[in-house]
PyMOL CGO cylinders between C-alpha atoms (Angstrom):
from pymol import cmd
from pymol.cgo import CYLINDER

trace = [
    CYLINDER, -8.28, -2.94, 16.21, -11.56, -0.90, 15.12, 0.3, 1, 1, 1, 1, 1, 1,
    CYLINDER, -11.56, -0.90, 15.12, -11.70, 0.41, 11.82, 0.3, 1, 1, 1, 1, 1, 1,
    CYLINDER, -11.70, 0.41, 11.82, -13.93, 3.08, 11.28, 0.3, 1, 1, 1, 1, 1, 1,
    CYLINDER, -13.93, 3.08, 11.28, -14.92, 4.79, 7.99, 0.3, 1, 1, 1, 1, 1, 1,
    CYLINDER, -14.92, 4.79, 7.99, -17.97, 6.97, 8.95, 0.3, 1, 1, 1, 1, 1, 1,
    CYLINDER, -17.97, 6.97, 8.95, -17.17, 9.72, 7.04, 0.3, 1, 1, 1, 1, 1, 1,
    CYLINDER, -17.17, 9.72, 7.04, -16.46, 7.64, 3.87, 0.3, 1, 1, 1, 1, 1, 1,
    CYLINDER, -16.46, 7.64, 3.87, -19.34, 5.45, 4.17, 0.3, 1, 1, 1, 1, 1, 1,
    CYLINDER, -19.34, 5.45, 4.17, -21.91, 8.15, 5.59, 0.3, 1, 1, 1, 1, 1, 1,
    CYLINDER, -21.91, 8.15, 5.59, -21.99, 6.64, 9.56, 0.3, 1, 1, 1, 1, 1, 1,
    CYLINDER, -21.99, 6.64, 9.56, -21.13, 2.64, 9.00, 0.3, 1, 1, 1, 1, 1, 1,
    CYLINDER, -21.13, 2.64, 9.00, -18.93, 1.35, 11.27, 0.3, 1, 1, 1, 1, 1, 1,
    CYLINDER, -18.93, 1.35, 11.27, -16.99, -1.85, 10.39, 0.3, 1, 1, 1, 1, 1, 1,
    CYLINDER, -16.99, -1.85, 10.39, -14.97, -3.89, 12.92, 0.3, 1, 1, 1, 1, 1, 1,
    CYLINDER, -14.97, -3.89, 12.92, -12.27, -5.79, 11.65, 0.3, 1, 1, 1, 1, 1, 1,
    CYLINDER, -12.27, -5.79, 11.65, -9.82, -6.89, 13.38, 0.3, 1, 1, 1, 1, 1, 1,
    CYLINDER, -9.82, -6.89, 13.38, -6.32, -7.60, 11.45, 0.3, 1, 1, 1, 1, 1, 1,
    CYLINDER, -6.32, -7.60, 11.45, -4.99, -10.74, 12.08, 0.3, 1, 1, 1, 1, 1, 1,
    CYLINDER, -4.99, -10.74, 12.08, -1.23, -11.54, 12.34, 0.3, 1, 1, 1, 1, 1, 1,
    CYLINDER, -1.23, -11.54, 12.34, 0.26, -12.62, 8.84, 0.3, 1, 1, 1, 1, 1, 1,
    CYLINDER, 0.26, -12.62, 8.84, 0.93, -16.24, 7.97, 0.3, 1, 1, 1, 1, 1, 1,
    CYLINDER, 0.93, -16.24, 7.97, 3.20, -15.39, 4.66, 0.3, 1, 1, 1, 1, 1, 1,
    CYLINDER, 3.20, -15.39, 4.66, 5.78, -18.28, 3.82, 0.3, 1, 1, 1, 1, 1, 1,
    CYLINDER, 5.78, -18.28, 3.82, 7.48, -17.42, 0.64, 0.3, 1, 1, 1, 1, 1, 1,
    CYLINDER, 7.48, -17.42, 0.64, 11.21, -15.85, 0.11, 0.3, 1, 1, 1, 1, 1, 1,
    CYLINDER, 11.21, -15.85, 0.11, 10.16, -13.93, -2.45, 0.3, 1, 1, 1, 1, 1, 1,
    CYLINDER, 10.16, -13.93, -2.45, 10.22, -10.19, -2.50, 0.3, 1, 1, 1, 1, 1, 1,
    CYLINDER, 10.22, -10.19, -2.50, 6.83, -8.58, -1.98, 0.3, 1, 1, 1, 1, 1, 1,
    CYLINDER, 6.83, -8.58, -1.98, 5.62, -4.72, -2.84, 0.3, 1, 1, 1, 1, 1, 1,
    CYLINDER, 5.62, -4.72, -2.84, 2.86, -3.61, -1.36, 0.3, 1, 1, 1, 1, 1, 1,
    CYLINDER, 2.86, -3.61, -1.36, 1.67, 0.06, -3.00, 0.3, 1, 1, 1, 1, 1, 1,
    CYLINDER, 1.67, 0.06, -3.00, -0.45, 2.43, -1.38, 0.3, 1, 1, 1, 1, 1, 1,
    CYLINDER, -0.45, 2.43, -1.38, -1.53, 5.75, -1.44, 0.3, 1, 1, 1, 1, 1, 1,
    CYLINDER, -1.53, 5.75, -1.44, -0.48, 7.93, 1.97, 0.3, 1, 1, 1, 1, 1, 1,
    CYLINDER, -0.48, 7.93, 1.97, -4.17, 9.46, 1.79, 0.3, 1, 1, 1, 1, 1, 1,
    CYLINDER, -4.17, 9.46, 1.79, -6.43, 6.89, 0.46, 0.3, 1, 1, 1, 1, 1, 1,
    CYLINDER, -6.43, 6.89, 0.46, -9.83, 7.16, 1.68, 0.3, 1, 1, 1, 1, 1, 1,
    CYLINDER, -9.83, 7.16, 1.68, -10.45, 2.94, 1.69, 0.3, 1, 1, 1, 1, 1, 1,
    CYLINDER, -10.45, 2.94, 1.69, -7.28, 1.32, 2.58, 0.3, 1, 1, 1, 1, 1, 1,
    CYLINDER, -7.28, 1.32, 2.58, -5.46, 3.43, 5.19, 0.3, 1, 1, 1, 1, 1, 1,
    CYLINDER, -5.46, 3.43, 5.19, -1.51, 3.91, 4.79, 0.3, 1, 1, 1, 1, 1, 1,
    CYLINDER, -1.51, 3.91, 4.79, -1.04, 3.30, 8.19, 0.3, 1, 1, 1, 1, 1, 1,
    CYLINDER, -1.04, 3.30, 8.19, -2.34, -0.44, 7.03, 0.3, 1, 1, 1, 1, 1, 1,
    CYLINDER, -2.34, -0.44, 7.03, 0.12, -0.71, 4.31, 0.3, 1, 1, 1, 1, 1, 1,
    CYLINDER, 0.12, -0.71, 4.31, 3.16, -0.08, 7.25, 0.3, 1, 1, 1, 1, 1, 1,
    CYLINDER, 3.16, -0.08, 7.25, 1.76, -2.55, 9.61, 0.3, 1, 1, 1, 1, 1, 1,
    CYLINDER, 1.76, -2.55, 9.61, 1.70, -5.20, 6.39, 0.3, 1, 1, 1, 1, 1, 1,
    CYLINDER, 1.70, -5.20, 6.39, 5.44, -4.31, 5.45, 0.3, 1, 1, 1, 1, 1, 1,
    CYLINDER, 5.44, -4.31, 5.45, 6.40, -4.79, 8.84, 0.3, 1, 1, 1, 1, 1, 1,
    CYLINDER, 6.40, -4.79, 8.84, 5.02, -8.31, 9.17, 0.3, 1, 1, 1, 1, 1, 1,
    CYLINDER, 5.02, -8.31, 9.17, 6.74, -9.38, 6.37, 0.3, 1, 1, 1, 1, 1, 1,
    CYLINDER, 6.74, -9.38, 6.37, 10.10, -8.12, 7.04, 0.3, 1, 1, 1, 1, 1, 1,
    CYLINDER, 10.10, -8.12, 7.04, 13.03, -8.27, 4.69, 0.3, 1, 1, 1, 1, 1, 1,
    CYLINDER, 13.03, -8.27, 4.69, 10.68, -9.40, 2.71, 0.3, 1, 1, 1, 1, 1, 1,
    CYLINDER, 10.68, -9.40, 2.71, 8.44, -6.09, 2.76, 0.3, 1, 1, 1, 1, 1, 1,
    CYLINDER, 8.44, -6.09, 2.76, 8.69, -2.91, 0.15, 0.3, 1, 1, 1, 1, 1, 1,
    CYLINDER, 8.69, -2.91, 0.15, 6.36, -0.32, 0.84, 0.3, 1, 1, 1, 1, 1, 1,
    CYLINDER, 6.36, -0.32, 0.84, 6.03, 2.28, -2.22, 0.3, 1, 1, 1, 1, 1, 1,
    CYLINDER, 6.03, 2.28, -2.22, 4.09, 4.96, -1.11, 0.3, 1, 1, 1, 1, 1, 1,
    CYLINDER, 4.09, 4.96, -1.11, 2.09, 6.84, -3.95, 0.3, 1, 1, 1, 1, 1, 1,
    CYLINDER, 2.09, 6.84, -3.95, 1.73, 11.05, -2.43, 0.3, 1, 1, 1, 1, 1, 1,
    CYLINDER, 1.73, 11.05, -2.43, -2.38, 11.26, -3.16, 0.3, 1, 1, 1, 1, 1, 1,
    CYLINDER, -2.38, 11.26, -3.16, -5.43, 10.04, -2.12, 0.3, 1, 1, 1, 1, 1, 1,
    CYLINDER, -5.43, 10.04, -2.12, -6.78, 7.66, -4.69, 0.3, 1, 1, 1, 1, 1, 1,
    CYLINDER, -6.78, 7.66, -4.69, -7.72, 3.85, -3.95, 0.3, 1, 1, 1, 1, 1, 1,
    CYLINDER, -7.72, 3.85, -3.95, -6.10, 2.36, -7.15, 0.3, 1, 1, 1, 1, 1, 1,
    CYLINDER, -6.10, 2.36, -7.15, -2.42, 4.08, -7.07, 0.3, 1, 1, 1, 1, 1, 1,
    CYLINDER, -2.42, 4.08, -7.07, -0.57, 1.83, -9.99, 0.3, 1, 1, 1, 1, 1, 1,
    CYLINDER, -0.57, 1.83, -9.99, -2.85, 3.37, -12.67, 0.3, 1, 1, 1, 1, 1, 1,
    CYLINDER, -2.85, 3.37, -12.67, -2.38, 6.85, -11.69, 0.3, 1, 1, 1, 1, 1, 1,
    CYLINDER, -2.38, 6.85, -11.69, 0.93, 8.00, -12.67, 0.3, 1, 1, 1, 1, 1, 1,
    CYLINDER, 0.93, 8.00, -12.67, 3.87, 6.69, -14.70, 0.3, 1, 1, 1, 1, 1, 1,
    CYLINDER, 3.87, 6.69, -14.70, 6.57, 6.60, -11.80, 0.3, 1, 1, 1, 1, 1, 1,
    CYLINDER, 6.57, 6.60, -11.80, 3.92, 4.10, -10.48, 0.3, 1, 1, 1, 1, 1, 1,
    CYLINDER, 3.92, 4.10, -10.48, 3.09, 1.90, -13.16, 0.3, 1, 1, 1, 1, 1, 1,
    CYLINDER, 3.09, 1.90, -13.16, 7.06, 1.64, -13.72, 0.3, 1, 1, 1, 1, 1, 1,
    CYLINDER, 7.06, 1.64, -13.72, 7.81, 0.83, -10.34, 0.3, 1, 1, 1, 1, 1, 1,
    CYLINDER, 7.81, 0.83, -10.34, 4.87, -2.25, -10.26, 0.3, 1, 1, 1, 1, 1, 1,
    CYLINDER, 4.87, -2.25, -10.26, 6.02, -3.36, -13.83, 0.3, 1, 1, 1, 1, 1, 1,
    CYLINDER, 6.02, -3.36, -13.83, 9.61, -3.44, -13.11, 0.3, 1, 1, 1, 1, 1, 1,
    CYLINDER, 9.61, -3.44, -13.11, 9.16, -5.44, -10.02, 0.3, 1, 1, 1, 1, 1, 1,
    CYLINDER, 9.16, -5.44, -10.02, 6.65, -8.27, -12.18, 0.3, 1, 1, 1, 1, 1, 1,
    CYLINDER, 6.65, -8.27, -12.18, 8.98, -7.95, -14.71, 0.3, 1, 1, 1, 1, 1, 1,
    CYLINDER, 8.98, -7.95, -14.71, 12.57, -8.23, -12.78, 0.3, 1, 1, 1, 1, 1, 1,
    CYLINDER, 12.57, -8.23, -12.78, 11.40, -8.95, -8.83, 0.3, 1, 1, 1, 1, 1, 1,
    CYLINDER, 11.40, -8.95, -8.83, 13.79, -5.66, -8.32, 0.3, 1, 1, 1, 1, 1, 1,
    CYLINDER, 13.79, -5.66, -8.32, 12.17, -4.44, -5.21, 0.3, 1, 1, 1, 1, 1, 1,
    CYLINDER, 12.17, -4.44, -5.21, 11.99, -0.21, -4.78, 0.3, 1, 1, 1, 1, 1, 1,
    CYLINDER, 11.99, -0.21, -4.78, 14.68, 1.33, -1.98, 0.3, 1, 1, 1, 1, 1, 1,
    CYLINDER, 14.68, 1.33, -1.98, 13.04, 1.73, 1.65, 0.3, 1, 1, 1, 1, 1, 1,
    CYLINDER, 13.04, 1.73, 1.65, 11.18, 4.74, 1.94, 0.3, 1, 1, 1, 1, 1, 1,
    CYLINDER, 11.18, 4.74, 1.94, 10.23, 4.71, -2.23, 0.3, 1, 1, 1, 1, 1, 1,
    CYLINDER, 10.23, 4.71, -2.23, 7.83, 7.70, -2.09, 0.3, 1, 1, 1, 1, 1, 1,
    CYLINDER, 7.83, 7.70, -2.09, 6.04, 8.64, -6.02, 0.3, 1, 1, 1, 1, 1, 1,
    CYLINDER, 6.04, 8.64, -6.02, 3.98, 12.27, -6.38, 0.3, 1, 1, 1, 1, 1, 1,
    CYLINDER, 3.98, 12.27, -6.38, 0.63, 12.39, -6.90, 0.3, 1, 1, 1, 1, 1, 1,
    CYLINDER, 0.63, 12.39, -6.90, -0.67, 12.67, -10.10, 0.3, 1, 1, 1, 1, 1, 1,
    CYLINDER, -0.67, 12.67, -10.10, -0.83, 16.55, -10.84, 0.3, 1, 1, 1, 1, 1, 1,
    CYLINDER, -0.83, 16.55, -10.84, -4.86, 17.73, -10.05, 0.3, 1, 1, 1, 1, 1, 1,
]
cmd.load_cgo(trace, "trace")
């Protein structure tokens, strides 16, 4: 797979190819990430949850920022509950965007 950013990084082109996961824990795992983030792209963050399976949560935060546990509460409580407790989101755990 080519990833390309040259609108976010004014005409760079990276190549980096995403390698099958090696993951051996049974622990629960969230991954967070924001459906429109300009550096990490959501369609990523489905391809990692579906690697690891059972194991997998996706929460997807509804804006566009990089760093989506800082920007709203219904974030930061879904990350701290799951440090906290391991209690893992449902499937399809969806959080707004924080208002503009």
């Amino acid at each position: 797979m080519t990833v390309r950013f040259g609108a976010i990084c004014l005409g760079w082109t990276a190549t980096n190819p995403q390698h099958q996961l090696r993951v051996r824990t049974s622990a629960p795992l969230l991954v967070l990430n924001g459906r429109y983030d300009p550096a990490t792209p959501y369609d990523g963050a489905q391809r990692v949850v579906r690697q690891l399976g059972s194991r997998g949560h996706l929460v997807t935060y509804e804006g566009s920022c990089h760093a989506s546990y800082p920007r709203t509460e219904c974030t930061r409580r879904q990350v701290e509950r799951y440090l906290i407790t391991r209690t893992t989101p449902p499937v399809g755990a969806n959080r707004p965007a924080a208002p503009v």
